[in-house]
N, C-alpha and C positions, 0 to 999 in steps of 0.2 A: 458431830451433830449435836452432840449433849450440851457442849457451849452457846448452840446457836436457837435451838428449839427444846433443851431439856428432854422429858418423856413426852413431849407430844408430841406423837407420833399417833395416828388412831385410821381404824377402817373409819368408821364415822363418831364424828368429833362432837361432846357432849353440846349441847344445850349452853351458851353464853362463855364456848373455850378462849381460853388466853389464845391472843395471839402473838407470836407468828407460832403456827403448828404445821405439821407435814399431817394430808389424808391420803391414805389408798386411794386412788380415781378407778377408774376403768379397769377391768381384769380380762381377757381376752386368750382362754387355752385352745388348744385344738394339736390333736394327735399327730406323730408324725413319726413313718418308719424309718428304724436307724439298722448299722448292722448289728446290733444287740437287741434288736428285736423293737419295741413299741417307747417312745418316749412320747413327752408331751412339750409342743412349743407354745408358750405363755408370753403373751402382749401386755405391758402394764402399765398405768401410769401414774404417777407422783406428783398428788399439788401440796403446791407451797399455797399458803395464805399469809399476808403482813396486813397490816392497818396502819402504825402509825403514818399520814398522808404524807410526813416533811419528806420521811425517808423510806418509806414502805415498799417501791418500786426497788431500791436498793436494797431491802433487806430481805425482799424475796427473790431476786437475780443471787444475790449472795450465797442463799443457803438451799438454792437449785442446783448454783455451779456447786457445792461442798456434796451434796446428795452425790452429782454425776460422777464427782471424784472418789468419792466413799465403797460408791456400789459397782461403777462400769468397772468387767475384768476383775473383776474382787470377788470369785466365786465363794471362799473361805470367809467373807464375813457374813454370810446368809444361809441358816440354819431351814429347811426345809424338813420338816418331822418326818419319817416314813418314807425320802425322796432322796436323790442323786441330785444336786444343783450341778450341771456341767457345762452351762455356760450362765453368764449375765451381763447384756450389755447397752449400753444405751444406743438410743435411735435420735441422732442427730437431728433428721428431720421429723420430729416426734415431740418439738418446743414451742411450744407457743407463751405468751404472757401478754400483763397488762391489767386495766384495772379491772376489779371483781361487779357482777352483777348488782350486788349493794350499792355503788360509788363511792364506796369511803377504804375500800382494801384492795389490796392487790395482789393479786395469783398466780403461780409460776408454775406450769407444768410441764413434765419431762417426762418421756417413755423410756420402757424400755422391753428387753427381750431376754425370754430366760427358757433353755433346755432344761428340763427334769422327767427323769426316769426313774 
């Protein structure tokens, strides 16, 4: 990801950010009984942003599929402070893209699903 977007990466993305960045979208937890007692199941989503028009649509399918590979089933690369990450995975039907409400970028977002207790 560091090749593709550097540190951008942001819940919400400054004021005039370079693009292409990755934002936190939509966060969606809610409780669920396990037999260890209380965890919590987390809904989340991940948008891509690109701009340059030639290639933008490609450079945000790009580093959507890289995102999906990075994190789906990769519980040890996501450090949750205070929490158990025990699962992370993406939801297939959870993709949408195309161009961004601006007209001149374009946005890739991908869900996913994460247990933490």
């Amino acid at each position: 990801m560091a090749a593709l977007v550097g540190g951008r990466i942001y819940d919400e993305p400054p004021q005039g950010s370079t693009r292409p960045f990755v934002r936190f979208g939509n966060l969606n937890p809610s409780p669920v009984r396990t037999d260890c007692g209380t965890a919590c199941l987390v809904t989340f989503s991940l948008e891509v942003h690109s701009r340059p028009i030639a290639a933008g649509r490609t450079e945000a399918m790009l580093i959507a599929a890289a995102l999906v590979q990075a994190l789906s089933d990769n519980e040890e690369a996501v450090t949750v402070d205070g929490y158990t990450l025990s699962r992370l995975q993406w939801m297939p039907g959870a993709a949408t893209g195309g161009r961004d409400d601006d007209g001149e970028s374009y946005l890739e977002i991908r869900g996913f699903e994460a247990v933490v207790g």
